[in-house]
mmCIF file of the N, C-alpha and C atoms, coordinates in Angstrom:
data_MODEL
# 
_entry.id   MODEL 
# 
loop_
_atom_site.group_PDB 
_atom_site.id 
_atom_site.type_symbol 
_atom_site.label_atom_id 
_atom_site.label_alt_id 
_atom_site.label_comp_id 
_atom_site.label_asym_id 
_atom_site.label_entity_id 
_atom_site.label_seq_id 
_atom_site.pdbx_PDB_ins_code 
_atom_site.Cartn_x 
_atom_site.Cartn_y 
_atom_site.Cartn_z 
_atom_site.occupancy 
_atom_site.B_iso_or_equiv 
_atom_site.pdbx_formal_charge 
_atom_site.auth_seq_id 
_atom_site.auth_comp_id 
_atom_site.auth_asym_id 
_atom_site.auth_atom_id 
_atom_site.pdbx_PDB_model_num 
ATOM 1   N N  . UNK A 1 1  ? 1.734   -13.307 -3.966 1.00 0.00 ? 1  UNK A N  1 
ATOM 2   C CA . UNK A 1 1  ? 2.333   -12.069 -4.423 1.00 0.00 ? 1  UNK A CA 1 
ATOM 3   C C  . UNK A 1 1  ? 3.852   -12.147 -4.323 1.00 0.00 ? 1  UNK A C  1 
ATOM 4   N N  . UNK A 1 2  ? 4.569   -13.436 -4.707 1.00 0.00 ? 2  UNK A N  1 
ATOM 5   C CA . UNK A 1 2  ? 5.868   -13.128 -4.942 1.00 0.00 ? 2  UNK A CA 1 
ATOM 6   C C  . UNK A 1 2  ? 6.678   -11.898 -5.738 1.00 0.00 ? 2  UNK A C  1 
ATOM 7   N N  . UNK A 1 3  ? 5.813   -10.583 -6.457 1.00 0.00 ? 3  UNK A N  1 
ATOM 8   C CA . UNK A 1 3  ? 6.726   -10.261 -7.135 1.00 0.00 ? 3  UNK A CA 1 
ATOM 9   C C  . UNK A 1 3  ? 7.004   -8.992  -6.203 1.00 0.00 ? 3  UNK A C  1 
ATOM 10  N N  . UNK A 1 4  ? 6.077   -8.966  -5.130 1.00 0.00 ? 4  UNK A N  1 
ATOM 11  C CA . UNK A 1 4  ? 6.353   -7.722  -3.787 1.00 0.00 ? 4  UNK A CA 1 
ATOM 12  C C  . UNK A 1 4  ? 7.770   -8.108  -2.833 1.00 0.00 ? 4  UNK A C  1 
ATOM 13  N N  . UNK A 1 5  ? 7.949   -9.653  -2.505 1.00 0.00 ? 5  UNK A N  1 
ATOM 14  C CA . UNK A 1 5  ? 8.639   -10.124 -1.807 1.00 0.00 ? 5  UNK A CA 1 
ATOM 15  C C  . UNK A 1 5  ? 10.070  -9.154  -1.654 1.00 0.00 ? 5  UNK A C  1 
ATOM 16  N N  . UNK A 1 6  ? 10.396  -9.224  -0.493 1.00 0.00 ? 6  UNK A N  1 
ATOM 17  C CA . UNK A 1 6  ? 11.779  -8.061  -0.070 1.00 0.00 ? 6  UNK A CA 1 
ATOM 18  C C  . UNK A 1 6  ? 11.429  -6.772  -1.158 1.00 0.00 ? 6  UNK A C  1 
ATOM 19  N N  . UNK A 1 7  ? 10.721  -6.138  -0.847 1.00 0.00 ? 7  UNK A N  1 
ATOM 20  C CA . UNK A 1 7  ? 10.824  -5.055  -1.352 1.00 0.00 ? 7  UNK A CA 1 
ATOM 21  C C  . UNK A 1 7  ? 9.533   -4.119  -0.901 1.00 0.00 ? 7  UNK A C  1 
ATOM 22  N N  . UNK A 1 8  ? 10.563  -2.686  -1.188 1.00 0.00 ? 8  UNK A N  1 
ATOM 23  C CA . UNK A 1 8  ? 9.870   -1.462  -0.266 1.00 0.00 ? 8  UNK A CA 1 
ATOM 24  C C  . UNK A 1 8  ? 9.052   -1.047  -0.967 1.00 0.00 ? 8  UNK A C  1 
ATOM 25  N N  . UNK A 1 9  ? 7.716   -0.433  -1.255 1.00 0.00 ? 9  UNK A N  1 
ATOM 26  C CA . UNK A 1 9  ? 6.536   0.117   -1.342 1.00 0.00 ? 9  UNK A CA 1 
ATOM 27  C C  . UNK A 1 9  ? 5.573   1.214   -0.840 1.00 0.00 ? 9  UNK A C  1 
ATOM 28  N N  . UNK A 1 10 ? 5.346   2.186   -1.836 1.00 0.00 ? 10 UNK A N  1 
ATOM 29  C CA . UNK A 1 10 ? 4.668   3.382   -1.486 1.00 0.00 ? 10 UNK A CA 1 
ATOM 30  C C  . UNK A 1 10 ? 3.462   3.356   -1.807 1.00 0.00 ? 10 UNK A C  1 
ATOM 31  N N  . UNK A 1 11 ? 2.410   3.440   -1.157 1.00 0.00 ? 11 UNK A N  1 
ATOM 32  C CA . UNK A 1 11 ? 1.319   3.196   -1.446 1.00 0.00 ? 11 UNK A CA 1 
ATOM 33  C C  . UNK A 1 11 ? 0.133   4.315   -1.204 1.00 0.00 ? 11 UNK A C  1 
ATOM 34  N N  . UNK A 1 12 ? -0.610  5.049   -2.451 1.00 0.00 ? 12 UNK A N  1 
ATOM 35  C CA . UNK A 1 12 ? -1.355  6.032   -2.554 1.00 0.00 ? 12 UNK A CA 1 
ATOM 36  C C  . UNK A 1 12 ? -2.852  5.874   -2.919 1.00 0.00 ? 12 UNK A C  1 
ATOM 37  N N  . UNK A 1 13 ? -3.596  5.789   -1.816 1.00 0.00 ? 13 UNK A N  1 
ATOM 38  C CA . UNK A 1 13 ? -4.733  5.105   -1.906 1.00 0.00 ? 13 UNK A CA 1 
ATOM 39  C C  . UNK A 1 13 ? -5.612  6.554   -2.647 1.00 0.00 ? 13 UNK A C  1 
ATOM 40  N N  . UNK A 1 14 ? -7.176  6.398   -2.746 1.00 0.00 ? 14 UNK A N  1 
ATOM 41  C CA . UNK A 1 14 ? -7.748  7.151   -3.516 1.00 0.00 ? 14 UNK A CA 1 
ATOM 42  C C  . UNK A 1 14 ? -9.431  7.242   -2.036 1.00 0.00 ? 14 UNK A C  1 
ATOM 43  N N  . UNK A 1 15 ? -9.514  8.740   -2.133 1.00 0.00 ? 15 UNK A N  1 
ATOM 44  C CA . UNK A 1 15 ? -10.480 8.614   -1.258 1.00 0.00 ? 15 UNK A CA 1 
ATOM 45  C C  . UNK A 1 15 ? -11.889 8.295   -1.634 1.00 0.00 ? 15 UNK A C  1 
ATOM 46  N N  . UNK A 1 16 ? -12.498 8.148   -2.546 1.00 0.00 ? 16 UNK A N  1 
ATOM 47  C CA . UNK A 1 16 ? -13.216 7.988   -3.467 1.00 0.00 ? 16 UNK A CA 1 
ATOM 48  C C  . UNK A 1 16 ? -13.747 6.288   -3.542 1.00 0.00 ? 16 UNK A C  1 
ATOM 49  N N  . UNK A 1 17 ? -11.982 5.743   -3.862 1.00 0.00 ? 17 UNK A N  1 
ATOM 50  C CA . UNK A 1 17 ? -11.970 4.816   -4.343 1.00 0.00 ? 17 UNK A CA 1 
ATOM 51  C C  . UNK A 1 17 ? -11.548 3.540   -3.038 1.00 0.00 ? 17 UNK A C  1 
ATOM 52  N N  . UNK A 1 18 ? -9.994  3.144   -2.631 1.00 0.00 ? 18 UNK A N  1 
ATOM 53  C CA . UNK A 1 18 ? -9.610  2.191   -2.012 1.00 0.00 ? 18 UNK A CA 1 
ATOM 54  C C  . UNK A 1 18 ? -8.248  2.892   -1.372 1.00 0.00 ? 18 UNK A C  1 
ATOM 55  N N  . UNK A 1 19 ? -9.121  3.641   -0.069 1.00 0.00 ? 19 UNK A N  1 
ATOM 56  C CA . UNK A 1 19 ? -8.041  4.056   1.122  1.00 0.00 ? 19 UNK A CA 1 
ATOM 57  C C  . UNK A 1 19 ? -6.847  3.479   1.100  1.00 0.00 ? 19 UNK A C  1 
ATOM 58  N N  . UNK A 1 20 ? -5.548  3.939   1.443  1.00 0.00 ? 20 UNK A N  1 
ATOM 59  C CA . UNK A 1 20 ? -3.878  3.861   1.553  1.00 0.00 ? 20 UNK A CA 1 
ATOM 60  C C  . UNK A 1 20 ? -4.330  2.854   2.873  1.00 0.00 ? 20 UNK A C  1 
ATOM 61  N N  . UNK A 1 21 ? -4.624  3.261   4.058  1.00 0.00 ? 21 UNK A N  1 
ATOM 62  C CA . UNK A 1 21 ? -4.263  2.235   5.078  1.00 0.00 ? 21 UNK A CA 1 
ATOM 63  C C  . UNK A 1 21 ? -5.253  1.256   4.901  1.00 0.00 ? 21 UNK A C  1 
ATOM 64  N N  . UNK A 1 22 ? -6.007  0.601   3.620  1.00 0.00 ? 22 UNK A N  1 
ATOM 65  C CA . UNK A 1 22 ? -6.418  -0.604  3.508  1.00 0.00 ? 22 UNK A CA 1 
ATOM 66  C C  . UNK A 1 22 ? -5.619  -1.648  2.629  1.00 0.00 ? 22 UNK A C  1 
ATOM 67  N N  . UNK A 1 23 ? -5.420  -0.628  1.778  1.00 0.00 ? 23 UNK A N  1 
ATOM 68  C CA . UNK A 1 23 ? -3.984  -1.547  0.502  1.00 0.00 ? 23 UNK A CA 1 
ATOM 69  C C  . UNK A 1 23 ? -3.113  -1.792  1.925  1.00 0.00 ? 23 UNK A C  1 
ATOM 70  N N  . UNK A 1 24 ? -2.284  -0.720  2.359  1.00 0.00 ? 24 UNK A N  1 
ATOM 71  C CA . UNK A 1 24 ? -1.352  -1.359  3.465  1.00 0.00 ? 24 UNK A CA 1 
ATOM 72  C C  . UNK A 1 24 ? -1.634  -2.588  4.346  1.00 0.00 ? 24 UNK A C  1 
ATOM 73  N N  . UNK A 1 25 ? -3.207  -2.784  4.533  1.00 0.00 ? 25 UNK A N  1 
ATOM 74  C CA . UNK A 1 25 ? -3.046  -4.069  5.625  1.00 0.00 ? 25 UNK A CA 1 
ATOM 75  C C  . UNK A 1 25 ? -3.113  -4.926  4.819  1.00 0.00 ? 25 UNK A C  1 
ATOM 76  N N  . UNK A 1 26 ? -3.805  -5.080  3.124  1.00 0.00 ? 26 UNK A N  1 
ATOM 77  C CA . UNK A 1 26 ? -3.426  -6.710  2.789  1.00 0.00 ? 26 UNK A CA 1 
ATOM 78  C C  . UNK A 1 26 ? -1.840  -6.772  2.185  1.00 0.00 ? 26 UNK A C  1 
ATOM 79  N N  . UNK A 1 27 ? -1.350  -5.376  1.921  1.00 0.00 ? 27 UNK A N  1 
ATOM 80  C CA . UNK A 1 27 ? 0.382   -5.332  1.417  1.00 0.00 ? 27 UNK A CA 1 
ATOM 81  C C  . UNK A 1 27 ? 1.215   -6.349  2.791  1.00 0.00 ? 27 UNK A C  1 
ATOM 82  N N  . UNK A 1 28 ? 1.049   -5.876  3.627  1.00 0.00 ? 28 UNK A N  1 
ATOM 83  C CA . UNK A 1 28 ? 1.557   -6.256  5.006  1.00 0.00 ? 28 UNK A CA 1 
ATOM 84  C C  . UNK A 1 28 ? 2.047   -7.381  4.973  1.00 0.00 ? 28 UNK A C  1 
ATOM 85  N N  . UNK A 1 29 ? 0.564   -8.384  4.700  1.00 0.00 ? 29 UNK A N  1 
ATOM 86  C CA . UNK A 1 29 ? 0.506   -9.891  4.374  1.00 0.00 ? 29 UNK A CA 1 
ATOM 87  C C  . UNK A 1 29 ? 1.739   -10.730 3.731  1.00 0.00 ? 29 UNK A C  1 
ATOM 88  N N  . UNK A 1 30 ? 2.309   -10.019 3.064  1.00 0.00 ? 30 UNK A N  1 
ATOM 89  C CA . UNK A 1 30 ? 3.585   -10.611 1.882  1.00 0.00 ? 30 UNK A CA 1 
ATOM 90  C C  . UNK A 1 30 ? 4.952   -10.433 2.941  1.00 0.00 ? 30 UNK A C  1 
ATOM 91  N N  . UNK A 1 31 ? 5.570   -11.857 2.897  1.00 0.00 ? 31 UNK A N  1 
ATOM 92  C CA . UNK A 1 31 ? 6.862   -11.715 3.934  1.00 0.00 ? 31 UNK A CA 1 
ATOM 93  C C  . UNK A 1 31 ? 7.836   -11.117 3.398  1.00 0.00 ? 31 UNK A C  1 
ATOM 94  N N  . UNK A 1 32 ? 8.124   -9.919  3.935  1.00 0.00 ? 32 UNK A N  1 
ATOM 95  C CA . UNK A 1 32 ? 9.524   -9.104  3.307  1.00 0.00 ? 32 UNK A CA 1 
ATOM 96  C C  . UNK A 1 32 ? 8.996   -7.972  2.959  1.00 0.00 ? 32 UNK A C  1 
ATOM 97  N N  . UNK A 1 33 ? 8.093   -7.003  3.564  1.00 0.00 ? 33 UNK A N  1 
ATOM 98  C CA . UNK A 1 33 ? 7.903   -5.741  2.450  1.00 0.00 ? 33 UNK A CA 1 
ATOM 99  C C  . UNK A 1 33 ? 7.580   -5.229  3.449  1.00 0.00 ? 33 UNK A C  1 
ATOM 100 N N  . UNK A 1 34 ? 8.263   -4.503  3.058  1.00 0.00 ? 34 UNK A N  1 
ATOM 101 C CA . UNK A 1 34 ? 8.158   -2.795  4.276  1.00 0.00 ? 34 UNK A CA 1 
ATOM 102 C C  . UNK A 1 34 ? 7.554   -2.061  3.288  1.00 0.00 ? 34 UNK A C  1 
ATOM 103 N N  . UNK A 1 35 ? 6.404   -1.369  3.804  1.00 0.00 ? 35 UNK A N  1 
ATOM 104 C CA . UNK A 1 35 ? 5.454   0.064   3.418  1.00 0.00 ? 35 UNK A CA 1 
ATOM 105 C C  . UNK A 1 35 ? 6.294   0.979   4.047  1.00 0.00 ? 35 UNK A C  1 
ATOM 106 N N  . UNK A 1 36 ? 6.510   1.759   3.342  1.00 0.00 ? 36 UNK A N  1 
ATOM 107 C CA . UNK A 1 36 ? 7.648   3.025   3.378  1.00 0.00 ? 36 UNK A CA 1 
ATOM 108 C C  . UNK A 1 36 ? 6.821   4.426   3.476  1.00 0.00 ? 36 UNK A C  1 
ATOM 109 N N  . UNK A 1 37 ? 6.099   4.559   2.677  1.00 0.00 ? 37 UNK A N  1 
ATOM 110 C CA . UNK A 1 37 ? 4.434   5.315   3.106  1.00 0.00 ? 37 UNK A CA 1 
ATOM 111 C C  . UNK A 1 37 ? 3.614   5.090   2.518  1.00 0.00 ? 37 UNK A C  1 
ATOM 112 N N  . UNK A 1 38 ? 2.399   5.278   3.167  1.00 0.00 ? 38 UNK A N  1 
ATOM 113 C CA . UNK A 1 38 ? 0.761   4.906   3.143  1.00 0.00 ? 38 UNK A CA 1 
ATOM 114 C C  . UNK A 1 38 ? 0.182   6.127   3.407  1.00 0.00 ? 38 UNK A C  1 
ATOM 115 N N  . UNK A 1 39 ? -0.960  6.744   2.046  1.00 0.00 ? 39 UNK A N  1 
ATOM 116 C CA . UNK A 1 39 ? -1.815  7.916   2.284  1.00 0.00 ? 39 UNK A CA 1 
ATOM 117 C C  . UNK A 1 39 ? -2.889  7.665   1.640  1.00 0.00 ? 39 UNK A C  1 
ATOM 118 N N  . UNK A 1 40 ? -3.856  8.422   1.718  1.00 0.00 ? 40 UNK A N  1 
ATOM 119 C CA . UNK A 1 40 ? -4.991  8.728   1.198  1.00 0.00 ? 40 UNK A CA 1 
ATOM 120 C C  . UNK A 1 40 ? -5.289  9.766   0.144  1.00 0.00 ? 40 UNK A C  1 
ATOM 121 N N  . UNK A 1 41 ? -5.305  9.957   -0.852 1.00 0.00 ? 41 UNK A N  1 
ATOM 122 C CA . UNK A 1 41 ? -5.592  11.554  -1.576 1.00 0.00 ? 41 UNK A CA 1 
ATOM 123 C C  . UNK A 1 41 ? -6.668  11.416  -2.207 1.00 0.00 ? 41 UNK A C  1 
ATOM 124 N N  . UNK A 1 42 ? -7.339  12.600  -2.758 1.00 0.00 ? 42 UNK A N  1 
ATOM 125 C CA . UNK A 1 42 ? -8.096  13.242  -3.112 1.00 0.00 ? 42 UNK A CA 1 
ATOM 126 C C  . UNK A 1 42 ? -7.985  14.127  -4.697 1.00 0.00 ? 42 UNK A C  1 
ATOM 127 N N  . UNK A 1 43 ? -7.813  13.293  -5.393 1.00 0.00 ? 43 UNK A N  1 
ATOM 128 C CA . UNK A 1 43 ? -7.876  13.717  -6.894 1.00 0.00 ? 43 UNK A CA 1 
ATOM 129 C C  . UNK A 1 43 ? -8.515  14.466  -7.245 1.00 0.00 ? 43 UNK A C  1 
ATOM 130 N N  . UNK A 1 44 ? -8.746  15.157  -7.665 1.00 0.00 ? 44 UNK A N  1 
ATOM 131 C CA . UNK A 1 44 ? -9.800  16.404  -8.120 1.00 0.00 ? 44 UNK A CA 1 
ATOM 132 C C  . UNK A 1 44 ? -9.765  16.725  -9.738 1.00 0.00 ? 44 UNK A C  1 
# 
């Protein structure tokens, strides 16, 4: 995932679908990227 590298990221997971604090732990993985915020919502 070089195209995440040094760079900040907001990440809005889907409750339904693929929870915010699961994208965040494989985002993590990439050297240089700060998660800036991580949630969960509920689309309706």
């Amino acid at each position: 995932m070089t195209t995440l590298n040094n760079k900040k990221v907001i990440i809005i997971g889907d409750r339904d679908g693929i929870p915010g604090p699961a994208i965040e732990e494989c985002v993590k993985t990439v050297d240089g990227v700060e998660v800036v915020f991580a949630s969960t919502e509920c689309f309706v």
